[in-house]
C-alpha angles and dihedrals in degrees: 000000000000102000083215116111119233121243129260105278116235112262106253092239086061092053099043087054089046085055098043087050093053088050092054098047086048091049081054104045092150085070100040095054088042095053112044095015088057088048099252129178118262099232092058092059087040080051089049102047089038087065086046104060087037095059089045084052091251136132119205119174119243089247080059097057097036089056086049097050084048096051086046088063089029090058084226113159100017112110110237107198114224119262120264121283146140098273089050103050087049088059097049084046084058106039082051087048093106092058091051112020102091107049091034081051088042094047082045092050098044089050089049089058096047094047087052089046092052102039096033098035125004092051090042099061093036083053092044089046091053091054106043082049091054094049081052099059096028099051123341091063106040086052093048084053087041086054099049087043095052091047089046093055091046091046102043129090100189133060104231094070094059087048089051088051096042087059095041095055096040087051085044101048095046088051087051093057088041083056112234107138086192108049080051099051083050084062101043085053082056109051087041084055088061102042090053086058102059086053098053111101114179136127126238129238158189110259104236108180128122090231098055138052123253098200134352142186144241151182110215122220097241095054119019087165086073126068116219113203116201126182115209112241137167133197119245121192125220089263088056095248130138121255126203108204130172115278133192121218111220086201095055101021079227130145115236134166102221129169085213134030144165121254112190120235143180118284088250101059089045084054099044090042086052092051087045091059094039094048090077101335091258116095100218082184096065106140116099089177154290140270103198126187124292085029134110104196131041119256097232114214095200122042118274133193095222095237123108141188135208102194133040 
């Protein structure tokens, strides 16, 4: 400890005046600057402040107001706020905290749960989806085109339908491990399409309703020189229902499921068909052929021309 007493501290009342002085002087900067920048002399500002507190009642000593006009040049008494800084500029951030802190928590606390719903949830299911997409093309579709292959080869009872289902699942296979899941399932359609029609079994026949036509004749565009006979059939299942079956149409080289058609046919067999109907109304030939089980074409029983047509 400094063996040095400390001086005789100020009386509060002198410091208050000294601080009033100076706030004075402050309030009245115009007389202040005149007045000391200007080099005045001193008596003349004591003069002055002196006026001022008079007028005000009340009476300051001239060491007050010294002490004030000293503490004016000296900047006692006048708060400087600290420069700029990083330490400064986070407290202000906290004092402020009350104007901010609940958006700026609400905004926290959305992108946490968005955060949650993309890494718990939403990558998750895109990483399950791959996978399971991967599983598809890598196993689960080339089985499912093993297994109709393998039904295809023990039904069927010619080989061109082996060698149909050898190139479809080749094709199939190498677009799976490319892999267009599309292109596969296509394939898949495809090779289920001719495995259903192995299994079909019907016979087909004349049409013979009032309502409908039994044969009919054309003259086709590229040779109207020509005449096409057709004679109008449908194909009827062992339990005596109706099939619709697709159908091309030689005219239009288009694709339609159709429950009759036309099949064209020698002149002959379109005559012999007509006799037949006019004969008593009623055709007792009336089987054009059969698609039995394990086939894939009908045996036909009278001659055909192989064309067809949908629509008459």
């Amino acid at each position: 400890m400094s063996d040095t007493p400390a001086g005789p501290a100020a009386p509060l009342d002198d410091v208050m005046l000294a601080m009033d002085v100076v706030d004075t002087l402050r309030h009245r900067q115009d007389l202040a600057l005149r007045e000391l920048a200007g080099e005045a002399r001193e008596k003349q500002l004591l003069e002055r402040l002196r006026e001022i507190y008079h007028s005000q009642g009340i009476e300051v000593p001239d060491h007050i107001l010294r002490e004030g006009v000293a503490a004016l040049e000296e900047s006692r008494f006048v708060y400087s706020p600290p420069p700029p800084n990083l330490k400064r500029a986070l407290a202000r951030l906290y004092v402020s905290r009350g104007k901010w802190g609940r958006p700026v928590l609400a905004i926290v606390l959305a992108l946490f749960v968005i955060a949650g719903a993309y890494f718990l949830v939403y990558r998750p299911y895109q990483s399950a989806q791959a996978e399971n997409a991967r599983i598809e093309l890598a196993e689960q579709l080339p089985a499912q085109m093993d297994a109709l292959y393998q039904t295809i080869f023990e039904e069927t009872k010619v080989q061109q339908a082996v060698v149909e289902a050898v190139a479809l699942r080749e094709r199939g296979k190498a677009l799976a491990s490319e892999g267009d899941r599309a292109g596969a399932l296509d394939v898949i359609e495809r090779m289920t399409a001719l495995r259903d029609q192995l299994r079909q079994e019907y016979t087909l026949r004349i049409v013979n309703r009032p309502d409908v036509q039994s044969g009919f004749w054309t003259f086709p565009e590229v040779n109207t020189d020509a005449t096409n006979y057709y004679i109008v059939v449908e194909a009827i299942d062992v339990d005596g229902n109706r099939l619709s079956l697709p159908i091309e149409n030689e005219e239009t080289r288009e694709t339609e499921v159709v429950d009759i058609w036309g099949i064209r046919v020698p002149e002959v067999v379109y005559q012999a068909v007509a006799a037949d109907k006019q004969d008593d109304g009623i055709i007792e030939m009336d089987e054009v052929g059969r698609k039995s089980y394990g086939f894939l074409d009908v045996e036909y029983v009278v001659p055909v021309l192989g064309g067809a047509v949908t629509r008459w």
